[in-house]
C-alpha positions in Angstrom: 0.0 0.0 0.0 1.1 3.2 -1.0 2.1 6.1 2.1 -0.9 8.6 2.8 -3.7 6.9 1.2 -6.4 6.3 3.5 -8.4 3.6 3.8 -12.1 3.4 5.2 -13.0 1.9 8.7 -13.3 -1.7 6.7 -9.8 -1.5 5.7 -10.9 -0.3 1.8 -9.4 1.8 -0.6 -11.1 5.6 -1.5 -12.4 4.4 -5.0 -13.8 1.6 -4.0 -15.5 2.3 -0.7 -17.1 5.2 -2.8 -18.4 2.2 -4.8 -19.4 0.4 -2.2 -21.3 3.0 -0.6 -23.1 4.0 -3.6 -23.8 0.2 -5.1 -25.5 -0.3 -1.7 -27.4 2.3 -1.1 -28.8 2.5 -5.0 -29.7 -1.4 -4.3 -31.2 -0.5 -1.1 -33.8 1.4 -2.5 -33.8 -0.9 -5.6 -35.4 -3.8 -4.0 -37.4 -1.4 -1.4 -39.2 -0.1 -4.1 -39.2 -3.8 -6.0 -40.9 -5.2 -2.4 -43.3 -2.5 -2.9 -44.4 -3.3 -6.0 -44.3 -7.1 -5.7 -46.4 -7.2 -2.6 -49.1 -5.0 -4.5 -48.5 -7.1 -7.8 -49.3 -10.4 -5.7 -52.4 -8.5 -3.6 -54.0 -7.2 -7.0 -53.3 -10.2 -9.0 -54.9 -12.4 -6.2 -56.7 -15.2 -8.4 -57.8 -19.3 -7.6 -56.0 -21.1 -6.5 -54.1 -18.9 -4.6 -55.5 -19.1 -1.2 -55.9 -15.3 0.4 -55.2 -17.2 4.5 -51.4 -18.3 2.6 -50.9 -14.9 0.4 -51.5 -12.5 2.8 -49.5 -13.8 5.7 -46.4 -14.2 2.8 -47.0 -10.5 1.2 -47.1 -8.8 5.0 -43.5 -10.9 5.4 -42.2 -9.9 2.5 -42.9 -6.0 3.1 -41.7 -6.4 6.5 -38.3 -7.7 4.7 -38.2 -5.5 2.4 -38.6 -2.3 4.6 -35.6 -4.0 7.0 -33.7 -4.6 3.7 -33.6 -1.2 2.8 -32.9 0.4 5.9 -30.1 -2.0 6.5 -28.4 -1.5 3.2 -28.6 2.3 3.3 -27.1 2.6 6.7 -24.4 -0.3 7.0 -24.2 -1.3 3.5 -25.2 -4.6 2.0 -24.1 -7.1 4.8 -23.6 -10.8 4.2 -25.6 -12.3 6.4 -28.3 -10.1 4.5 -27.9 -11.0 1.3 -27.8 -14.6 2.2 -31.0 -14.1 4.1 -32.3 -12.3 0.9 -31.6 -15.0 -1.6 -33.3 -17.7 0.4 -36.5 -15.6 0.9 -36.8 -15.1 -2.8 -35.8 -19.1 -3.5 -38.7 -20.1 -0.9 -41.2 -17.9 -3.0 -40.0 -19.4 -6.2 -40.3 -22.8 -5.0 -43.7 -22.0 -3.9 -44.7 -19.8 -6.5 -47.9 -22.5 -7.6 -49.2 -21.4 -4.0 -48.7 -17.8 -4.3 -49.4 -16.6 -8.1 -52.0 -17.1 -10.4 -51.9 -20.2 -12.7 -51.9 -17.9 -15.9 -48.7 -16.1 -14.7 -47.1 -18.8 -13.7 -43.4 -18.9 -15.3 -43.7 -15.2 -16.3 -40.6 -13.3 -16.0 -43.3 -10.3 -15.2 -45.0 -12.4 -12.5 -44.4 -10.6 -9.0 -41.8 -13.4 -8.1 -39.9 -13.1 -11.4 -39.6 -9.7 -10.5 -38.1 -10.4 -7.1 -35.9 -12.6 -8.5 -34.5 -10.1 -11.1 -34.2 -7.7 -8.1 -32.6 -10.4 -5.8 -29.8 -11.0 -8.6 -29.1 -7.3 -9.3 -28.8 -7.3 -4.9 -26.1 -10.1 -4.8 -23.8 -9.0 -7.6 -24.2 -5.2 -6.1 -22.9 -7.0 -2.7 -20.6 -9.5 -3.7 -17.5 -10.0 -6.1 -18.2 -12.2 -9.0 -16.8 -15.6 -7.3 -19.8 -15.9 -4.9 -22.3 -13.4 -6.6 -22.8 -16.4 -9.8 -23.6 -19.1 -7.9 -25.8 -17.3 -5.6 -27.7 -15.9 -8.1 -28.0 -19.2 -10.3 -28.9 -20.8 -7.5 -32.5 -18.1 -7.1 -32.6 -19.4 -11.2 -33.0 -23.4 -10.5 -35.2 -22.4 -7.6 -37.4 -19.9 -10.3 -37.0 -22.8 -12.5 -38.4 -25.7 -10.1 -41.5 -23.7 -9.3 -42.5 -22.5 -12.5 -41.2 -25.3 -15.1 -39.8 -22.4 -17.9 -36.8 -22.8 -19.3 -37.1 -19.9 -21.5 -37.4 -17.7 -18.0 -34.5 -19.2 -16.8 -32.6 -18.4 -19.8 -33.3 -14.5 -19.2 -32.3 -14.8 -15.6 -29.4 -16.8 -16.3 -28.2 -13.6 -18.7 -28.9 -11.0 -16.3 -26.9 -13.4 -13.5 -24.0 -12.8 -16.5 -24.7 -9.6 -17.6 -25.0 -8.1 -14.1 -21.8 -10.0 -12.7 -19.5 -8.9 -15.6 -21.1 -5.1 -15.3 -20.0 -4.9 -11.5 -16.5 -6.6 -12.2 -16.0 -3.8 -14.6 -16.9 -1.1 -12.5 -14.9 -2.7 -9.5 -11.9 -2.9 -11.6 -12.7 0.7 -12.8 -12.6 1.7 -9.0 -9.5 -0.3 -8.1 -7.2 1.9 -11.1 -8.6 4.6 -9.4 -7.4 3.7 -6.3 -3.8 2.6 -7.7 -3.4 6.1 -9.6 -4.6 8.0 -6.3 -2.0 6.0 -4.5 0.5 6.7 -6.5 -0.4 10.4 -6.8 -0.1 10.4 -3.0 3.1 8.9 -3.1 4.6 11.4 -5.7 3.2 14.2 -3.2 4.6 12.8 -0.2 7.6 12.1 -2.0 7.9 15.6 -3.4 7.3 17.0 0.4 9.7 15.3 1.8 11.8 16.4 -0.8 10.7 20.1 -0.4 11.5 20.4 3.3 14.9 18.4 2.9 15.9 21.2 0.6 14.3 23.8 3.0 16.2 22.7 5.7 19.5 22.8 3.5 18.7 26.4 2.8 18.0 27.0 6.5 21.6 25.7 7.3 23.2 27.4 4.2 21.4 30.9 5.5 22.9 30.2 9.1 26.2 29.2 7.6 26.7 32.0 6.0 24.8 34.7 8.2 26.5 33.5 11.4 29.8 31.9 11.1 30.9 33.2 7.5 29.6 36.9 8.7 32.3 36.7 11.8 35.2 35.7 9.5 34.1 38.4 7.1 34.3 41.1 10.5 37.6 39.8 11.9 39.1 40.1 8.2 37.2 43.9 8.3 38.8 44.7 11.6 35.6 44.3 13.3 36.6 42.1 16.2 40.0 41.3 17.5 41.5 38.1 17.4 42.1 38.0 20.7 38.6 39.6 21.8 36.5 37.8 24.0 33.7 38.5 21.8 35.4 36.5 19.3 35.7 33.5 21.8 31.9 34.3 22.6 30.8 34.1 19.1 33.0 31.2 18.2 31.8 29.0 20.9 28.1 29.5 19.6 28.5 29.2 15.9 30.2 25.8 17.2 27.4 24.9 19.2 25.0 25.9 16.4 26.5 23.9 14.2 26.8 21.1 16.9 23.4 21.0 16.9 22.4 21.4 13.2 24.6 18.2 12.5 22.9 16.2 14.6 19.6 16.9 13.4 18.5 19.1 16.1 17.0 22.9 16.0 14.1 23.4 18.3 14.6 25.2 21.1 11.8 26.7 23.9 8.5 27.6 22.7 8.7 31.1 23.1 11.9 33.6 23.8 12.7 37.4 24.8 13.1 38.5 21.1 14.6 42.3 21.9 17.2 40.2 24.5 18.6 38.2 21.3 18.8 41.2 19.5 20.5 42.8 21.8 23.0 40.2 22.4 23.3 40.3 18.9 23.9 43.7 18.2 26.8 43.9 20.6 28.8 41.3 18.8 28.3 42.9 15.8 31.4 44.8 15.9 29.7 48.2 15.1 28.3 50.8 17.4 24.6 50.1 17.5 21.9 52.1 18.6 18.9 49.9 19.8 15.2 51.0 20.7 13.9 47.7 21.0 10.2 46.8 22.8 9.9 44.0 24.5 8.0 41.2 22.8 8.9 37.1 22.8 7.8 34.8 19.8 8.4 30.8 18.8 12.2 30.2 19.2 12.6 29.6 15.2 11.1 33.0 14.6 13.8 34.5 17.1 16.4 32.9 15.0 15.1 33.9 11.6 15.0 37.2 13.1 18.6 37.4 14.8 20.4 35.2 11.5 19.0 37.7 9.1 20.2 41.0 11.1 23.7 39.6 11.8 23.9 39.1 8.3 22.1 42.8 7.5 24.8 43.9 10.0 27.5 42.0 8.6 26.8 43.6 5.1 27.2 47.1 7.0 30.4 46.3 7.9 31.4 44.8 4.0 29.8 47.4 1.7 28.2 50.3 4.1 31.6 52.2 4.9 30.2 53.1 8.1 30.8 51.7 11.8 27.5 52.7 13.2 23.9 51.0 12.6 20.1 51.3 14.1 18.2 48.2 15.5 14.8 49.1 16.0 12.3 46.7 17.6 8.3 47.4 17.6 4.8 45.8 17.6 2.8 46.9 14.9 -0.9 47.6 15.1 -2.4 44.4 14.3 0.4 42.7 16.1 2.9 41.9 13.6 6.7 42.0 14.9 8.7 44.4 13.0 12.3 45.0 12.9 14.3 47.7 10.8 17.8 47.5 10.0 19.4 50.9 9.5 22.4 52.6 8.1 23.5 56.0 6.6 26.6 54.6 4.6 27.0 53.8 0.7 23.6 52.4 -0.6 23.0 50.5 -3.8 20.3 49.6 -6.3 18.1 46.8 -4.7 17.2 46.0 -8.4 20.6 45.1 -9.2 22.1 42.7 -7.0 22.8 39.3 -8.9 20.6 36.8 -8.1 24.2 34.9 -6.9 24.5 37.3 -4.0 23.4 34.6 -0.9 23.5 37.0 1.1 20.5 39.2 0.7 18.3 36.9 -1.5 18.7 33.7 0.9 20.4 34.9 4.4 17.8 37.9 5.0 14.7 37.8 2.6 14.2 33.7 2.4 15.2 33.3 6.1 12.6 35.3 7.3 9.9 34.4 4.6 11.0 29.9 5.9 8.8 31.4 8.9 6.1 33.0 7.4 7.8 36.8 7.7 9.0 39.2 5.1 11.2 41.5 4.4 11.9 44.4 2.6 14.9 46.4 1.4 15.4 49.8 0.6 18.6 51.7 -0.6 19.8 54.6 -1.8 22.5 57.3 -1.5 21.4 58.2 2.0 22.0 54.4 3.8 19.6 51.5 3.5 16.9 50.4 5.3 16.0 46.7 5.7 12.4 45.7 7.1 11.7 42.4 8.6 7.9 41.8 9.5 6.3 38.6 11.1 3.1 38.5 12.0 1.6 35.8 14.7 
């Protein structure tokens, strides 16, 4: 069985529990309505010798049935025990049929037995595969054929036992490719999912690669942090830790962390002078991240290409309760419309890092500094 299809409570595939469903319900009704119209054939068509004391009693049993039969198949389908039940009823009347229709009908396919036992056929082959459906139903035809003597009425139900078995083990086999190309469609989804957050998570780990511990290497080349600084022995130690934990799968941290402390943090080891106005809000740990991985990188780009040594980090709730964070700088700006789609940096270490969350961001830049906004809304 192919992954993610589901299967019904009686272990069946989609296509053909839809089938199911619909063949028994359709053959509920069926041989309510046949019941019906049997037991008012057999009343109207009451003629010597039918006796009315044997008739009566029979017809009230048979509309009892058929009212049980109907409700049972519309609400739990057509059950076995049912349609077993069902063919001996109509093999009793055929045997008796001498007793129960009138002598000039007997043998008639249009007699009110003939039609039950059209109606009984239809029943089993709408219940049951073709194996057990033939035999069933032929065995309602030598019945038929015992209490009425035609063989030319046995030949018509012996082609609707055919016709009707061959007609359900086409649409059954109809209903099984369904279910094998659904299957298979399933699997190509799942298959393509899996695939989807495998390369996700590659980007993730690319964008922390190269916003974390490639953005350090780029500041001690710049001059931004000593070699010998503690800060360096700070950062060092948690880019190794990061990547600890990225290699061995892991990546989830508490539910819910003091945003404006990682910033913070964050801004300090950035090698510039920062100024910070930064309210007070916590959101999911992997938000925090996206957040603080895509200004060390907008920070680490001040340091590479701005020409300046002093930023803004500004912090605030929005209105409708988004988290918004701006990135700011007054040093050499550039055309945002530009930069090569090569350029990891911005595209993937910024902009996608904060969009893997459900954020966005937005970059502006010109000759008086640039000014990248980061917005996540819970």
């Amino acid at each position: 069985m192919a992954l993610g299809v589901r299967l019904d409570a009686g272990g069946r595939m989609p296509a053909t529990a839809a089938l199911d469903r619909v063949t028994a319900r359709c053959g509920a009704v069926m041989r309510g309505v046949a019941g019906v119209v049997a037991a008012t054939a057999a009343l109207l068509g009451l003629a010597p010798p039918v006796d009315p004391t044997v008739l009566v009693p029979v017809v009230a049993g048979l509309l009892c049935w058929s009212v049980f039969f109907t409700w049972a198949g519309w609400a739990y389908g057509l059950l076995p025990w049912v349609i077993t039940v069902e063919v001996l009823i109509t093999s009793a009347l055929c045997v008796f049929q001498r007793e129960l229709v009138a002598r000039t009908l007997i043998g008639d396919s249009a007699s009110w037995v003939g039609g039950l036992v059209t109606m009984t056929i239809v029943a089993v082959n709408l219940a049951w595969r073709a194996g057990p459906a033939v035999p069933a139903g032929l065995v309602v035809v030598v019945a038929h054929l015992y209490g009425s003597g035609s063989f030319a009425v046995a030949g018509i139900h012996v082609l609707q036992v055919g016709a009707t078995a061959v007609l359900m083990s086409l649409l059954r086999r109809g209903a099984a490719n369904a279910d094998g190309e659904l299957a298979a469609a399933r699997e190509a989804e799942e298959k393509a999912t899996v695939e989807r957050e495998r390369r996700r998570d590659e980007r993730a780990q690319n964008s922390r690669m190269h916003g974390s511990v490639l953005a350090t290497l780029m500041m001690i080349g710049a001059g931004g942090i000593g070699a010998t600084s503690p800060m360096l022995r700070e950062t060092a130690a948690r880019h190794l830790a990061d990547l600890d934990r990225m290699s061995q799968g892991g990546g989830t941290g508490p539910d819910h962390v003091p945003l404006h402390e990682r910033l913070a943090a964050g801004a300090a080891r950035s090698g510039l002078t920062i100024h910070t106005r930064l309210t007070p809000v916590s959101v999911p740990w992997e938000v925090a991240e996206a957040f603080l991985e895509a200004v060390a990188e907008a920070l680490a780009n001040v340091v590479r290409h701005a020409n300046v040594t002093v930023a803004a980090v500004v912090l605030t709730v929005a209105d409708d309760g988004a988290v918004v964070v701006e990135v700011r700088d007054r040093g050499l700006g550039f055309d945002v419309a530009r930069v090569p789609d090569h350029r990891y940096g911005l595209r993937v270490s910024i902009l996608a890092r904060i969009e893997m969350v459900g954020g966005r961001g937005v970059v502006e830049s010109g000759p008086q500094g640039t000014k990248i906004t980061l917005r996540w809304t819970p």
